[in-house]
N, C-alpha and C positions, 0 to 999 in steps of 0.2 A: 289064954295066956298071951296070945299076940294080941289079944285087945286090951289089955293091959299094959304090953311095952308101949301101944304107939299111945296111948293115953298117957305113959310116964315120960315119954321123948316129946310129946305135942306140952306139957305144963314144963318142960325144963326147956322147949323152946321159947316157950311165953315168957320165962324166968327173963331168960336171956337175954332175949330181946327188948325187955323192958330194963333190963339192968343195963343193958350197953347202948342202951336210947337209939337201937337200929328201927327202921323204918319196917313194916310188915311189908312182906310182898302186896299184899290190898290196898297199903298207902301207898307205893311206890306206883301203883296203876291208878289213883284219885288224883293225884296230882302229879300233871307234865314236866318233865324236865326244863330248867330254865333254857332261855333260847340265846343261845351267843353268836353274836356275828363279828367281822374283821372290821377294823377302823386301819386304816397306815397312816401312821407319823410320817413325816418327813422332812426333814430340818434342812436347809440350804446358807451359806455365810462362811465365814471365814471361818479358817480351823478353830481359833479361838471361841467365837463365837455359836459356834456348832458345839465342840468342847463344855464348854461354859453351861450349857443349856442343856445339855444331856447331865451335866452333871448338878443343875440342879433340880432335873424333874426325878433322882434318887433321893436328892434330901426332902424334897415333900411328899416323897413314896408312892409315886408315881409310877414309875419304870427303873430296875437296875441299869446298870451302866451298858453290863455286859446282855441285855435285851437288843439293844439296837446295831446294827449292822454294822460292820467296819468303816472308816471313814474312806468313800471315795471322791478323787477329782473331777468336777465337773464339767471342764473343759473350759470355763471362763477362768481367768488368772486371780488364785490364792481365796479359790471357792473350792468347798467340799461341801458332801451331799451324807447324810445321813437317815436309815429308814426303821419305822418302829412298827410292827404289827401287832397289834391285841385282838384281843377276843372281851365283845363287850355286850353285859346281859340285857338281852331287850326282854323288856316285861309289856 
């Protein structure tokens, strides 16, 4: 009877898995997880300028606005500083 249930729970796992396109535990250990590493943006310029440029690396789908770090002063006069980190898949 128990070799029965796990015979009926091992083909309703198979179902399942093939119906919801999940990866088998077997493929999951055939193939490595991709590798991401950090890149930093860093944008330096006038507010505008700064401004401007973050917001159009949202319109080319880039980075949201709200990704990059607050705007701070740089200590040269009517420069601010800006920083973006990603995670980028190295193959």
């Amino acid at each position: 009877m128990a070799q029965q249930e796990d015979s009926a729970q091992s083909k309703l796992e198979q179902f399942l898995g093939e119906y919801l396109d999940t990866p088998s535990a077997k493929q999951c250990t055939e193939r490595p997880l991709p590798k991401r590493k950090p890149i930093k943006h860093i944008l330096i310029g006038s507010l505008e300028v700064v401004t401007s440029t973050i917001h159009h690396l949202q319109i080319i789908g880039y980075a949201n606005v709200g990704d990059w770090s607050p705007l701070v002063p740089t200590g040269n006069p009517d420069e601010v500083m800006s920083i973006l980190i990603r995670q980028i898949l190295i193959q």
